[in-house]
N, C-alpha and C positions, 0 to 999 in steps of 0.2 A: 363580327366587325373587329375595329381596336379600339384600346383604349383611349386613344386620340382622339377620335372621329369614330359618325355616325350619320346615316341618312336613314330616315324611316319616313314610309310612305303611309300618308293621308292625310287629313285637313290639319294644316296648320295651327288652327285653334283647339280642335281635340288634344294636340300633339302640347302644345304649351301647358293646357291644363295641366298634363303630368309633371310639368315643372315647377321646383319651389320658387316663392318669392325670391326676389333679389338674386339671382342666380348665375346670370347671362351677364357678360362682361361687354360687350358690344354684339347690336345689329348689323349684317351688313346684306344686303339685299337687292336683290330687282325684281321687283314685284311688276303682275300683271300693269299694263298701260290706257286699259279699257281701249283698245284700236281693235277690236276682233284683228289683230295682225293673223293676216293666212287663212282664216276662217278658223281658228283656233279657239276651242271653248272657252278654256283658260283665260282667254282674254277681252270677256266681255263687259268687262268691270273695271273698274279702282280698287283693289282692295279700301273698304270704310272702317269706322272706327272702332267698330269690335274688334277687327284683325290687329289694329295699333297699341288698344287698350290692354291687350290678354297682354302683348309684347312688353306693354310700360311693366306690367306688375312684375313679368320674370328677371327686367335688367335690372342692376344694383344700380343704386340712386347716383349720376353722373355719369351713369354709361348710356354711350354715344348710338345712334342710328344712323346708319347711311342709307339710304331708298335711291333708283334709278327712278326717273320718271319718263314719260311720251310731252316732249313739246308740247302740244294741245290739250294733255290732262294732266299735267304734272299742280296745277293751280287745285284739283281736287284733292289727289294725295297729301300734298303739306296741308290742305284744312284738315281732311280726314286726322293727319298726325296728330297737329296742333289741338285740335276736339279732343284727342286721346287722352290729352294732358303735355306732352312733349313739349321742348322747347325748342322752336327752329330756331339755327343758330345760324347756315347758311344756307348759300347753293349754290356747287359747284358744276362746272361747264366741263363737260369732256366733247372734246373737241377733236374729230376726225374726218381723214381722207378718203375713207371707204364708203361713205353712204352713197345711193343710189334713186335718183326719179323716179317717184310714183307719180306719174300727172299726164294726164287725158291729154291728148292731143287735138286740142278744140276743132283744127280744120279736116282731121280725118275722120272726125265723129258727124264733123255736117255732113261730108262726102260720103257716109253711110249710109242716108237719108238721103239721098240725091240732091242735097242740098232744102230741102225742108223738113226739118226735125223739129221748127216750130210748130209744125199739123199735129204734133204727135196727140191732142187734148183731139182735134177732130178726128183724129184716125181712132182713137178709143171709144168714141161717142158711134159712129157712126159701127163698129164691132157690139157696142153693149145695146144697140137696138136692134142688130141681126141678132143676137145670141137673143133677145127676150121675147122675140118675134116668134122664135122656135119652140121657145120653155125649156131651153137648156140653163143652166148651171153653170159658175167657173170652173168648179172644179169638173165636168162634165169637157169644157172646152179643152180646159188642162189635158184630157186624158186623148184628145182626140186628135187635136194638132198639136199641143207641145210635149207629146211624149210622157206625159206624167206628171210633168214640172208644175210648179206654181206662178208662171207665167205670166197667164192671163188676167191675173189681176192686175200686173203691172202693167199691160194694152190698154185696160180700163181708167187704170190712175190709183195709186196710193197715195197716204199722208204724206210720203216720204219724195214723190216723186211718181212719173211716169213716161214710159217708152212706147217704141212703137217694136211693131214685130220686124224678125229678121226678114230679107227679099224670100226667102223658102220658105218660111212658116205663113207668109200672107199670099205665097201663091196658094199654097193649099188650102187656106180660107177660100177665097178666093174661087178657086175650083168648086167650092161648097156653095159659097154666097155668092153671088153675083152681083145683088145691090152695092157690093165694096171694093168690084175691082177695078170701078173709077181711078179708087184711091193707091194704086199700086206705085207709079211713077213718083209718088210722095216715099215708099219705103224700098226703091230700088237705090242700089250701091252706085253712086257714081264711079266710073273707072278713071283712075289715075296711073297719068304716064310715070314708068321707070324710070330717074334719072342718074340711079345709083346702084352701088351694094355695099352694105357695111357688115363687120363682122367685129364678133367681140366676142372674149372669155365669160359663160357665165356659168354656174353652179347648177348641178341638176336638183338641188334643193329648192332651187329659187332662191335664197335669200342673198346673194352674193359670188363674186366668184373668186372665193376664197375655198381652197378645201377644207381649212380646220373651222370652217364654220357653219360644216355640214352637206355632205355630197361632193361628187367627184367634178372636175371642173370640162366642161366640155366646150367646143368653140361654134357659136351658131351665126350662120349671115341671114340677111334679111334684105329686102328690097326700098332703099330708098326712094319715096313718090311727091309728085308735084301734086299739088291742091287740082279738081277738076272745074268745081260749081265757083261760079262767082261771088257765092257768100263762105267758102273757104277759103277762098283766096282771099280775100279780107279779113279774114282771121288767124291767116299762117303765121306757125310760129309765136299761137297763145296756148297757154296751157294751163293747170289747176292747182300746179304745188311746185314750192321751190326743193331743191335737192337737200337732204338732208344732210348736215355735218353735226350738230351736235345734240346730245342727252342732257338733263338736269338730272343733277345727284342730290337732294336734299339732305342736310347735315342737319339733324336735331340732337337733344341732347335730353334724358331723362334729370329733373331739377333735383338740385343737389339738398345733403342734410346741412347745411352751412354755406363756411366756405368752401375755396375750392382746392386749398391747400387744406384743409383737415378733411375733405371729404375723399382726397386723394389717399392721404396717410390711414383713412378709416376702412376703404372699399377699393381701392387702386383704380378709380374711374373719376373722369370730370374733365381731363385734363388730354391734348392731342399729341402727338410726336412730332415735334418740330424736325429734331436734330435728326434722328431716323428717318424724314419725309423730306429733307432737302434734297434739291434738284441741283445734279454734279458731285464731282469728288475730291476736288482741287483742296488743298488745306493749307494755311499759311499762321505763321510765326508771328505774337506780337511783338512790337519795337519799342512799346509804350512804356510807362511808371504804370498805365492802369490800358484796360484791355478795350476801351471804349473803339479806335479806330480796328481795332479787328473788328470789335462784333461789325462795326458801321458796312465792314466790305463783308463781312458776313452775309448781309442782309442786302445786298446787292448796289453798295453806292462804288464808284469810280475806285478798283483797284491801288494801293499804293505800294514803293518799295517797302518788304519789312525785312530787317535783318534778325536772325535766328538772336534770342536772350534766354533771360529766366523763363518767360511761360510757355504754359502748354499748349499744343498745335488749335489750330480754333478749326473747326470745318466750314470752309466757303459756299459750300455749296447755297443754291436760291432758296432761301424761305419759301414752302409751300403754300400753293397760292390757290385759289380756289378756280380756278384755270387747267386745265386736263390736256396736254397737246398728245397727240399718236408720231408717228413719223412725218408722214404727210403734213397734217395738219401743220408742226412747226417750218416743215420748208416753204410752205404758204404763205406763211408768217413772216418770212425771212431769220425764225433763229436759228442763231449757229449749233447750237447743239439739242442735240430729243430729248424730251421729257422720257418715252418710254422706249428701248433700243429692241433693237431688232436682234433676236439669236436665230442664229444659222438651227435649221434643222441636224442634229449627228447621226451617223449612219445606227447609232445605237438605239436612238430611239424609230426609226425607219422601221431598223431591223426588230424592234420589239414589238412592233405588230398592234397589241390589244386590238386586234379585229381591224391593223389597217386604221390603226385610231392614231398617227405619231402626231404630238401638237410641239409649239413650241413657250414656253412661258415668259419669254420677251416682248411677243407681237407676233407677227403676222406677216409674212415676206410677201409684197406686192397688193398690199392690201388698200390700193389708190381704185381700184377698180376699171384702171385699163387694158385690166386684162395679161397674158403673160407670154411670154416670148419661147419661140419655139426650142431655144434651150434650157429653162428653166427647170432646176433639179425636182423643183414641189411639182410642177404641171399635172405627175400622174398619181398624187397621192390622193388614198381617198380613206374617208372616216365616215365610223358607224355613229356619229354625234350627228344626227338631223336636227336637235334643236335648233329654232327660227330665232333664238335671242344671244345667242353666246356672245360673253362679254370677256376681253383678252386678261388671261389671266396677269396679266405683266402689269394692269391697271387694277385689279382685283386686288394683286400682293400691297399693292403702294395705300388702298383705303383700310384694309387690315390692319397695317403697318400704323398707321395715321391714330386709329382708333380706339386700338388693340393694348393694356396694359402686357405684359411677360407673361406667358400660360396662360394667359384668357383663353376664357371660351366666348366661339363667336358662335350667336344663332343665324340663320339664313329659313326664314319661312317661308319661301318661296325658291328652291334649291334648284328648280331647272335642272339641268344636265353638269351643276357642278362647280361651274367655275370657282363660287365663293371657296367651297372647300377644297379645291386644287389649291388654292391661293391661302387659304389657313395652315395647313398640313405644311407647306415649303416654307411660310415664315415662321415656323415653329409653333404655331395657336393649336388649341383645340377646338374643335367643328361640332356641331348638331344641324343639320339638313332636314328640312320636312319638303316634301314632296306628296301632291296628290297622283301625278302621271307614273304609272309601274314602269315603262319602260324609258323614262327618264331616269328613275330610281336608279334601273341594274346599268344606264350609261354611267351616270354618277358616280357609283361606285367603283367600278371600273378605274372611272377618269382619276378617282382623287388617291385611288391604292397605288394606281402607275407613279402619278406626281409625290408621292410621299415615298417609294423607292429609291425617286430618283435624287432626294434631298440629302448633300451632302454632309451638311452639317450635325452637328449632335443632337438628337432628342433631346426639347426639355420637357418632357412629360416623363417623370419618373415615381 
């Protein structure tokens, strides 16, 4: 590897052990969400407190953690932290245009059931007294009408819930049992009429239809339908989850030896980058005896004239806020100007290939999710990154930046396919990446040797 950076694969806990105390100058991370997102192993969990624990002991006392979190579990993670020892400090909101509907579509799921899916408890009952009539077995059932699957417990009913069988798998019951083919007209598919077609951009990844976020972008139609059953149509147009637009970033802080001005001067941690982490570039002149109405338009109150004097230029840009806009998301909003800008793809990085991997470190062009226009320069780009989580390096650089004292090292126990360390290596930090998944490992590396080529500026790692 370099001296800069480093990814090594396996349990992030093994991996810190080898680390000394007080070592690590900031976390920055996105750890598992516990959503099994994808059916993804990885993500069956919260990383708990042992994982935050090992963490507190390697950062120097003041140095900061940043964690993603899943809307629905992020309330687990900050205890998990806070148990550790850590001190939650915030939580910031990243805030974007790209998220996309996970949610059932309540009246095409009755319409599967012919409109009674409430039988589903009699259609099980009336299956678990043919099966014991015979002295069959589930998994017996399993092998015979559902192919293998573990199915037929869910016929029967679990803790968790219960269905009924597809219109195929209960005809061929059915064909066997006779006493249950009463029950067919209860799991036959109502037909719904065609009233449409729609088509849209989506990722052969699944996770979006962006290319730099894994797979190549293809365009699929589909057949829009009217409700058939009378208790669908009564329920059109309910559904089970709103669309997603934003993450929780939890901001902790490992407690200091003091204060936080000597803990700085002792350990270069405790404290955030303000002036580095302002939003905009605009910089203006005091006019003042004393620099009070700069800082005031500093900090975002009602611009005024200043005429050029004695002092030094002040930066206007917005005090970092704990607020995250994408593109999108600020046009939404109505501001005038992004939080995070967009860079055009260069034919440089196009043309460097890494396996057809070119990303950009701005953002994400067209990343609203409606898809992309039949002259669109990205439309045919595609990348070997199938990770289901990438997170835009152009927001990765700004929490580094935030977090990060001059030549920190930043740890990421949970490394995914990179991004933190794409976004360390261009802001100048040094990296350590643990990864359990190998073939995330050799994207990673990949990703973060490209993006450390491409950084113009000087090495400060010397």
């Amino acid at each position: 590897m370099t001296d800069n950076w480093k990814v090594e694969q396996g349990d992030c806990r093994d991996i810190m052990r080898t680390l000394p105390d007080n070592s690590v100058d900031a976390i920055v991370s996105d750890p598992p969400y516990g959503l099994s997102f994808m059916g993804k192993a990885w993500d069956h969990g919260v990383p708990g407190v042992e994982f935050w624990t090992e963490a507190l002991r390697v950062a120097k006392p003041g140095a900061h953690l940043v964690a993603f979190g899943g809307t629905r579990t992020y309330h687990r993670l900050a205890v998990a932290i806070e148990d550790a020892g850590w001190e939650v400090r915030d939580c910031l909101s990243w805030l974007y245009g790209s998220g996309f509907p996970k949610s059932l579509a309540v009246d095409k799921a009755i319409d599967k059931r012919g409109g009674y899916p409430h039988l589903a408890a009699q259609i099980g009952e009336a299956l678990r007294m043919a099966r014991e009539s015979r002295g069959l077995t589930v998994g017996e059932c399993d092998k015979r009408f559902c192919g293998g699957t573990t199915n037929w417990s869910w016929f029967e009913g679990r803790p968790k819930g219960q269905r009924a069988p597809t219109t195929q798998t209960f005809a061929a019951i059915a064909a066997e049992w006779p006493e249950v083919a009463h029950l067919a007209e209860a799991v036959a598919e109502a037909e719904r009429e065609v009233v449409g077609r729609d088509t849209k951009a989506r990722s052969t990844a699944g996770a979006s239809a962006l290319p730099t976020m894994g797979g190549s972008v293809e365009y699929k139609s589909w057949d829009i339908t009217a409700p058939a059953t009378d208790a669908a149509k009564r329920w059109h147009g309910w559904g089970t989850a709103l669309k997603p637009a934003w993450e929780p970033i939890i901001l902790a802080r490992k407690p200091l030896t003091g204060t936080v001005a000597a803990n700085v001067t002792q350990y270069g941690t405790g404290a955030i980058n303000v002036d580095g982490c302002r939003i905009g570039t605009d910089t203006v002149r005091s006019s003042g005896t004393t620099g009070m109405d700069a800082r005031r338009f500093a900090q975002g109150t009602r611009p005024q004239d200043y005429e050029a004097r004695q002092e030094p230029s002040v930066h206007t840009g917005r005090w970092p806020a704990n607020v995250c806009l994408d593109e999108d998301a600020a046009g939404m909003l109505g501001e005038p100007s992004r939080f995070f800008y967009t860079a055009k793809v260069s034919r440089k990085e196009r043309e460097a290939g890494l396996d057809g991997m070119p990303e950009r470190e701005g953002g994400i062009k067209n990343d609203s999710g409606r898809g992309f226009s039949e002259g669109d320069p990205y439309k045919k780009i595609t990348t070997t990154n199938h990770h289901p989580t990438v997170k835009p390096i152009a927001l990765m650089r700004w929490l580094c930046r935030l977090v990060t004292p001059p030549n920190g090292l930043i740890l990421d126990p949970f490394n995914g396919s990179g991004s933190t360390g794409c976004a360390a290596v261009l802001e100048g930090f040094r990296y350590l990446g643990c990864e359990l998944e190998a073939e995330y490992v050799e994207i990673a590396r990949r990703r973060i040797a490209y993006w450390q080529g491409q950084r113009a500026e000087p090495d400060l790692f010397g």
